[in-house]
Structures are given as structure tokens and as C-alpha cells.
C-alpha positions in Angstrom: 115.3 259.7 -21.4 116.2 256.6 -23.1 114.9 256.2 -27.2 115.1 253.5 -29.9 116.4 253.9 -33.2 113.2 253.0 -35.7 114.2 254.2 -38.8 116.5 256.6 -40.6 115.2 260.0 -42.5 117.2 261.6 -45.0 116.3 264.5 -47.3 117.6 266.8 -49.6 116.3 270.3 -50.5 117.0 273.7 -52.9 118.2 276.7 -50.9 115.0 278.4 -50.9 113.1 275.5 -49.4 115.3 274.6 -45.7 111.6 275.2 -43.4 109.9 272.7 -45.9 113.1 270.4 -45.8 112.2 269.8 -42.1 108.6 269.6 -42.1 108.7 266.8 -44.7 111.1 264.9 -42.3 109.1 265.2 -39.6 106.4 264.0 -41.6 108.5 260.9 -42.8 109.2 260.5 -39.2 105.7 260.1 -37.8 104.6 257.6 -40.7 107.3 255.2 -39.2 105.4 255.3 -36.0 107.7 257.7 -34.6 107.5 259.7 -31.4 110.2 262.2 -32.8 113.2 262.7 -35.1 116.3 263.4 -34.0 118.7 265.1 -36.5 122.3 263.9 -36.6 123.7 266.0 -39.5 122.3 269.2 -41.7 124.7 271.1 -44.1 123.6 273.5 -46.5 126.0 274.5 -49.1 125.5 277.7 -51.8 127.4 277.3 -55.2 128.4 280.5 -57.0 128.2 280.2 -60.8 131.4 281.2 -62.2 130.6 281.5 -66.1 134.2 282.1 -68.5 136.0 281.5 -66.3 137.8 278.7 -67.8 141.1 280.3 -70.0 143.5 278.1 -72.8 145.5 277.1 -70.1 142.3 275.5 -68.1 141.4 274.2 -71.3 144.7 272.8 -72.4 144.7 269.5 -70.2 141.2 268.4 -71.7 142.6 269.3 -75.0 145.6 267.3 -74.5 144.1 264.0 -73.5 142.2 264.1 -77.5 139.0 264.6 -76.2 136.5 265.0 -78.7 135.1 268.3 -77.9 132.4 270.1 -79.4 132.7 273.9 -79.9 131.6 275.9 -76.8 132.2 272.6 -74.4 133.5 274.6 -71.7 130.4 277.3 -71.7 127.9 273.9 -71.6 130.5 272.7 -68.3 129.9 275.9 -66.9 126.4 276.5 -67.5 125.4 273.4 -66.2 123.4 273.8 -62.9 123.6 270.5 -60.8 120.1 269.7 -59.8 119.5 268.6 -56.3 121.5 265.2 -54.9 124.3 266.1 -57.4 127.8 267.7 -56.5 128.2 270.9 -56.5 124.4 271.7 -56.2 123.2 274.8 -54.0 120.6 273.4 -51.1 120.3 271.4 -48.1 120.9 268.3 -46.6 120.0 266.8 -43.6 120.3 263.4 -41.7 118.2 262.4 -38.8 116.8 259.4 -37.3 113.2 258.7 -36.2 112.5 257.6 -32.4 110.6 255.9 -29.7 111.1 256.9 -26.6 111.2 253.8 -24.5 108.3 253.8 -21.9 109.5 250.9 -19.6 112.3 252.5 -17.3 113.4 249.1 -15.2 
């Protein structure tokens, strides 16, 4: 069956929310008129916190450079939890497109 491309539909999502990920793009989907989505792409990706793990000699190349670095620098880098869009965050992502099917088969 032949389709048209109406719109694209992208969304991004926390690990513990993939079934809700998919039901808000179909809902995005439908708004545009759509008669369904098609997904191109979907990666999901988990990110293991690895706290003190940094040593002098992962330290040494920051300290080298003379950045101006605030005691316990390192434990802040490797607390931080990137939130959801950023690198490194644990979740989902998924591409798709919305469609028309076309109706007119000449």
C-alpha cells in the first residue's frame, strides 16, 4: 500500500516509561491528521553510575590544563545524572513518521 510522509514524530523518554513513549507518539501522530505512524528508529540505552571511580591519574589531565577546580569536582562530575535529551542519560528514543495512506491507486 502506498503512504505519504505528513509529518515527523520524535520523542524521548526515562527507562521506566518505553509503553507511554509510544502511546504519546501515536497520539502526536493522529493530531497531524495521520492514518498511522511508522517508526524508523528506537534505541533505548541504560547508563550505570560509576561513583569514585575517577583516581590521580584520571584526575591529573584536568589538573594539568590549570583548571580551576573546586574541592570534590570529580564526585559532582560523577554524581551528575543527565536528565532526559542529554548524553549519557538512561531512557528511550524513538523516531517515526506520521502517514496517509494514499486512497487513489491509478
Amino acid at each position: 500500500m502506498r503512504y505519504t510522509k505528513i509529518a515527523i514524530v520524535e520523542g524521548w523518554a526515562g527507562v521506566d516509561q518505553g509503553g507511554e513513549l509510544l502511546d504519546e507518539l501515536r497520539r502526536k501522530a493522529c493530531r497531524t491528521g495521520a492514518d498511522a505512524s511508522l517508526l524508523l528508529e528506537s534505541a533505548g540505552q541504560v547508563t550505570p553510575l560509576h561513583l569514585y571511580r575517577a583516581t590521580s591519574d584520571d584526575l591529573s589531565e584536568e589538573v594539568s590544563s590549570g583548571a580551576n577546580l573546586e574541592p570534590g569536582h570529580y564526585l559532582h562530575k560523577e554524581e551528575h545524572i543527565p536528565k532526559i535529551g542529554e548524553p549519557g542519560h538512561s531512557g528511550y528514543c524513538v523516531d517515526a513518521v506520521a502517514i496517509v495512506y494514499d486512497r487513489d491507486r491509478r
